[in-house]
N, C-alpha and C positions, 0 to 999 in steps of 0.2 A: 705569805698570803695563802689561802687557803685555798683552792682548787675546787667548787662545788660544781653538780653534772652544770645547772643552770648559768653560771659563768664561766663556762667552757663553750657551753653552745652561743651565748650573748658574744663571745669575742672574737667569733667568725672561723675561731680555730676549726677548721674540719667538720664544722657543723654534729655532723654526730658521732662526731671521732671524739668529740666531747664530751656526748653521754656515756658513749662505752667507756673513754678511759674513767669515768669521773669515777666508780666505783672501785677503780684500784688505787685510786690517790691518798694517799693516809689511811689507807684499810685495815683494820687491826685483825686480833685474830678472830677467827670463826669461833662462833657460840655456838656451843653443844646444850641442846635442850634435852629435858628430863622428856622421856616418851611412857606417855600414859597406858596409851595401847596401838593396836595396829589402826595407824590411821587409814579412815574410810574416804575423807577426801582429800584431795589433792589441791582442789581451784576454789579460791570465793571470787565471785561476785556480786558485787553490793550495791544495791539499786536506791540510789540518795534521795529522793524526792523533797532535796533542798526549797526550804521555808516549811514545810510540814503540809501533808494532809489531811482532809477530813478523813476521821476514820466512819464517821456517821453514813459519810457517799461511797464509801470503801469497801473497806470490809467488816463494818460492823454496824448494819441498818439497820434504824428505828422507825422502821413503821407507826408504830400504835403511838408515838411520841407528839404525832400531832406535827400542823404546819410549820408552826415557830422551830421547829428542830428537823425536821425532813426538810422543807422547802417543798420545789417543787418536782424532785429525786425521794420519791413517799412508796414506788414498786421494786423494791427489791428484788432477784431473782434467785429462782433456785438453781445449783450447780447440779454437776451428775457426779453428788456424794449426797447422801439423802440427808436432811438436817439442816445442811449449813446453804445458807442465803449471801448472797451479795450484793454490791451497788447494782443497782438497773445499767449502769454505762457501763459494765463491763464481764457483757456477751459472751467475749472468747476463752476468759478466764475461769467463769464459770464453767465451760468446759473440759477445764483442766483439776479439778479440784483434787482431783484423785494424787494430782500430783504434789501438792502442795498445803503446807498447815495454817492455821492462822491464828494468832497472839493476838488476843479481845485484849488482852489487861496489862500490857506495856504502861511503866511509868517512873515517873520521878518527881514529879512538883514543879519542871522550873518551868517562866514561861519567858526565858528570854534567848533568841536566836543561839548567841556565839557560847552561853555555856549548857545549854543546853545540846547542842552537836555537838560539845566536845564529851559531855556523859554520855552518849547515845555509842559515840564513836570510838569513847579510849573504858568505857566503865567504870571511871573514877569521878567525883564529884568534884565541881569547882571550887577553886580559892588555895590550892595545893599550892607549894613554894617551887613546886617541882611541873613543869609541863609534861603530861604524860603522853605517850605514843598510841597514836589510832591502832587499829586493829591490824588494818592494811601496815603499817610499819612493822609491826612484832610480828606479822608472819615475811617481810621483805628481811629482816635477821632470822627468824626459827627455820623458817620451808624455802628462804631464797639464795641469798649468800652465804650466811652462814651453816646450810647443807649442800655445799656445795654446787648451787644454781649457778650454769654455765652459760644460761641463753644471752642471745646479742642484747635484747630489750630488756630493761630493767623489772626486778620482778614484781613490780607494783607500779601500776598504770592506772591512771586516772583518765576518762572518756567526758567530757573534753576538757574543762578546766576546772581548776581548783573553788574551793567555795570561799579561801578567805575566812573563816569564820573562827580558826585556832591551824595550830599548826600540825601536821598531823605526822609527822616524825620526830615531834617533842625531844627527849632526852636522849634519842639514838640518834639524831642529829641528822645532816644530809646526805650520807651517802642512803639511808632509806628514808629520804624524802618520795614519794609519786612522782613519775615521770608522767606531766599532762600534756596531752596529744595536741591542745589548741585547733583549732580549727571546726569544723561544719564535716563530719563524715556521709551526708547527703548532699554535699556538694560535690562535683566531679573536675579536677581531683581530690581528692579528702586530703588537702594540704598536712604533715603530722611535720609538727614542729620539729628540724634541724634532721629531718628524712625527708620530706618533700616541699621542694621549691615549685610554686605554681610557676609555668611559664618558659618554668627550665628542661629541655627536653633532657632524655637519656643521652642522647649526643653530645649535647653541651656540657654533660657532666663528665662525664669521659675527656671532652676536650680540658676542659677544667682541669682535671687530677694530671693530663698529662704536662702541662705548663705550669703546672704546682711541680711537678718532680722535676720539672725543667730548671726550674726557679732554686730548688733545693740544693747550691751547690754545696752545704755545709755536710745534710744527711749524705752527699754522695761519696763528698771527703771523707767522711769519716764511718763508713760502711762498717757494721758488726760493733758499734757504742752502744754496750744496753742500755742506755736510757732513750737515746735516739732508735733504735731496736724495738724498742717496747712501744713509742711513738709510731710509728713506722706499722705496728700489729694491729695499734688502734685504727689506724688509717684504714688497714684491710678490711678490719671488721665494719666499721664506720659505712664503708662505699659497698659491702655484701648489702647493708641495710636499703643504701640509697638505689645500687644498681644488679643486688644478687634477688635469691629469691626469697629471704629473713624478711624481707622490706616490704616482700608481695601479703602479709599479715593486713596492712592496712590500706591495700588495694579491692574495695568492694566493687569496683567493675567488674571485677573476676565471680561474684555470685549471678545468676540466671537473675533476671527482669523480676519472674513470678515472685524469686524468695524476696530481693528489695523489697517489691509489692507487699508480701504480706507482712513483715517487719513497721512495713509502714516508711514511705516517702519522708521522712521529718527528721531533724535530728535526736531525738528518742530510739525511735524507729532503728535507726541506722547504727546508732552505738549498742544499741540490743545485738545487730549484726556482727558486728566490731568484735565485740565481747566473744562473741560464740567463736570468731577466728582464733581470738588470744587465746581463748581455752585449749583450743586444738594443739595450739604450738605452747603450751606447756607453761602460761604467766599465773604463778601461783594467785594474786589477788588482785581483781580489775574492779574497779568503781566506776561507776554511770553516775554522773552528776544532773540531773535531771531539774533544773530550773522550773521557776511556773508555780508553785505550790503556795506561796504567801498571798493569799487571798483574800486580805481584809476588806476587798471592797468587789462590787459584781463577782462573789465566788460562784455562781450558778453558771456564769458566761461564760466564765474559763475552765470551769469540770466538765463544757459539753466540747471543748476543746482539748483539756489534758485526760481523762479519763477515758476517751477511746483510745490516744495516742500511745497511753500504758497499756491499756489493754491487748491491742495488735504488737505492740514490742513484746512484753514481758511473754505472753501468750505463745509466741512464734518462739520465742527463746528456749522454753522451757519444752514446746515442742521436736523441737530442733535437737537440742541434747540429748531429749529421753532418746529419738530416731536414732541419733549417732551413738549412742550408747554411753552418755558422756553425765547424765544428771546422775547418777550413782555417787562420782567420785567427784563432783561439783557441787556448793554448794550456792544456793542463790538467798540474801535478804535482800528484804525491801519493806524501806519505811523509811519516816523522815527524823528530824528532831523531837516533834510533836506533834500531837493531835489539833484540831481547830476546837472553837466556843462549839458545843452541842446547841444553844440557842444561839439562834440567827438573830445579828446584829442588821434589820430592816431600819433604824433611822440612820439617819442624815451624819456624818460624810459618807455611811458606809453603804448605807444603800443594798443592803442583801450580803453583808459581809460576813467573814466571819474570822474571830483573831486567834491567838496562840492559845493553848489547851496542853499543860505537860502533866494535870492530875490523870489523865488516862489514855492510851491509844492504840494501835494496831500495829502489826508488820506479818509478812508474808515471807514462811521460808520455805526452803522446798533443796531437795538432795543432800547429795556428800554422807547421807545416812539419817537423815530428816524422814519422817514418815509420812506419806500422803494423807488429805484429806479425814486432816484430824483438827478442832478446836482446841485452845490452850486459856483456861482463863474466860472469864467473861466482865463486862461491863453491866453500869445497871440500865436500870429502865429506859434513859434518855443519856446514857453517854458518856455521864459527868462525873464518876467514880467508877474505882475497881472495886466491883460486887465478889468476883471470886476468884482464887488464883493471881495475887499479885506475879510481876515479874519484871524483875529491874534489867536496867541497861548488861550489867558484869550477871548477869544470867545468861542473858541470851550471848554475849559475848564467850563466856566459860563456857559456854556449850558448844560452841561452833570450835573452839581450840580445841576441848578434846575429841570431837569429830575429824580432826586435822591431824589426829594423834600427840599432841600436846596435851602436858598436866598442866593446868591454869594454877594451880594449888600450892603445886612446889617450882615450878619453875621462876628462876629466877633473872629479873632483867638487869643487863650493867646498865648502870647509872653514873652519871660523872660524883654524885656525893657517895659513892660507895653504898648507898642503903639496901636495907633487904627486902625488893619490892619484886611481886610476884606478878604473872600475867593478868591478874584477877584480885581485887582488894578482898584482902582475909582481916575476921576479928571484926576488930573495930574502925577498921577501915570501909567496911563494907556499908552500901546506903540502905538496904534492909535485907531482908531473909526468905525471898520468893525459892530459888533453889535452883538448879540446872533443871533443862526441859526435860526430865528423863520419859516424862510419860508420850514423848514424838521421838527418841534416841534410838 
């Protein structure tokens, strides 16, 4: 049977004596990646705005388009970079601009949820024989275990749960699967799956381990068995998490009232926080799964709802980093599957909806060597095509690898069929010919 983190922690065994060991359980050898150049970052984090948003209400507003396509989000504002405009709901980001680029002409064609995340997220298009690895998996092999990442947390964390949508450790299989935190980190305490038990003080867990090693007369028998040895390490490791200070990572009562505050009280908000801890302690790539964005029906109701929420998260994030001196070597996207319909779907079921859009859309990056406060690409008049600057998913992917100091080009990923498949589709592999972002690099 095969040992994964997820069925170590479901079998009660030590809870997250589970997750640590899972990654040495069949562990083969470390993969030596081709290095492109001196990588400039170190951390991604990836802001999912699972189901897709408008990039109309976002970052890329059509004023002069008329009601059927603004609605009643028709005042754009200006940032403090001269030129570029954004959605009216979001104040603090305009702010920031300086900080970050923005991608008008992201695309692909598809308009359907599950393979479309999967192009957005792995750069490869559907229908392949082969499930290919998120992004987040090829750097949990390039920059985690396979260069020698030692931290107790695995190096790819997902903020809060999975989307479901593909699987996103494809052909590298589960020891770099996401490790998803589960739970509400705006609630107190931010429960994180097989590290905290609601309910259960520090006391009781200590009582716990002690009647656990009471209980163990076999590990006592037989003191210095490596394999019980190595069990035994796990265990240390495991209760540093639960009761050392590795574990205090996803303790936010330890931030000041004001910073919750500005992050924003919600759970956006709060894994915007989350994120900025993991940074700190060194988790090469962290994902914000960000619910809320599939809008087909009242999408006005719920962008005066999620669009401050991203605002005061993403905004305080990005703040935050530049202060600690940390967005240099960090890098941050954000964007969804796809864009929405540029024309507002006003009849009946939808009632002011608006549906899936993968001929054109937006994302937002910023650090790890991303330039501020630059356009990339533009849309046309109303939304509904790329006018100039295409730029596919394995673009903006290939550019963030070799920002990471990974060759997208030549590197090469194992595969169980032996093939010669690189970070990034070469040839005729590839869905078109936008190019890497050089001109934000």
């Amino acid at each position: 049977m095969t040992m994964t983190r997820r069925y170590l922690i479901r079998s009660g065994v030590l809870g997250a004596a589970g997750l640590l060991l899972a990654p040495r359980v069949g562990a083969g050898r470390a993969w030596a990646a081709p290095i492109r150049a001196a990588a400039r970052a170190k951390t991604v984090i990836q802001i999912w705005l699972w189901g897709g948003p408008s990039h109309l209400d976002t970052f890329d507003p059509k004023p002069s388009a008329g009601y059927d396509y603004c609605g009643p989000l028709d005042k754009p504002i200006p940032t403090n970079v001269d030129g570029i405009v954004i959605g009216e709901l979001l104040p603090l980001l305009a702010k920031q601009a300086d900080k970050y680029s923005l991608i008008r002409s992201l695309t692909h064609g598809i308009n359907a949820h599950e393979t479309a995340a999967y192009t957005v997220q792995t750069g490869r298009k559907p229908g392949d024989r082969l499930v290919y690895p998120g992004m987040g998996a090829v750097v949990s092999l390039l920059k985690g275990y396979g260069a020698g990442y030692t931290g107790l947390l695995p190096p790819y964390v997902v903020l809060t749960e999975l989307q479901g949508r593909f699987s996103e450790s494809g052909f590298l299989g589960p020891r770099h699967a996401p490790f998803a935190t589960g739970s509400d980190p705006a609630q107190t305490p931010f429960a994180v799956q097989g590290v905290v038990t609601p309910g259960v003080s520090e006391q009781r867990q200590r009582d716990r381990r002690d009647l656990l090693h009471q209980l163990n007369t076999l590990g006592n028998a037989m003191r210095g068995q490596p394999t019980l040895e190595a069990f035994a390490q796990g265990e240390d490791q495991a209760y540093e998490l639960i009761l050392g200070e590795s574990g205090k990572v996803f303790d936010l009562s330890q931030e000041r009232d004001e910073v919750r505050d500005r992050y924003g009280r919600n759970t956006f908000g709060q894994s915007c926080l989350a994120a900025r801890r993991l940074v700190e302690r060194g988790i090469p790539y962290i994902t914000i799964n960000a619910k809320g964005w599939d809008t087909h029906k009242q999408h006005f109701q719920a962008m005066r709802q999620r669009l401050p929420q991203l605002d005061k998260g993403l905004a305080s994030l990005l703040q935050d980093l530049s202060e600690r001196g940390l967005l240099d070597s960090t890098i941050i996207w954000c964007c969804g599957e796809f864009g929405r319909t540029p024309k507002i779907q006003w009849e009946a079921p939808w009632n002011g909806g608006r549906g899936h859009w993968g001929p054109v859309f937006s994302a937002l990056v910023a650090g790890g060597g991303f330039k501020g406060g630059r356009v990339v690409g533009a849309s046309d008049a109303r939304g509904e095509e790329v006018k100039d600057r295409p730029v596919y998913p394995a673009d903006l992917i290939g550019s963030m690898y070799e920002l990471l100091g990974l060759d997208p080009d030549n590197t090469r990923l194992p595969n169980p069929e032996g093939q010669d498949i690189r970070l990034t589709p070469v040839g005729a592999e590839r869905q078109g010919q936008g190019g890497r972002l050089v001109e934000i690099m």
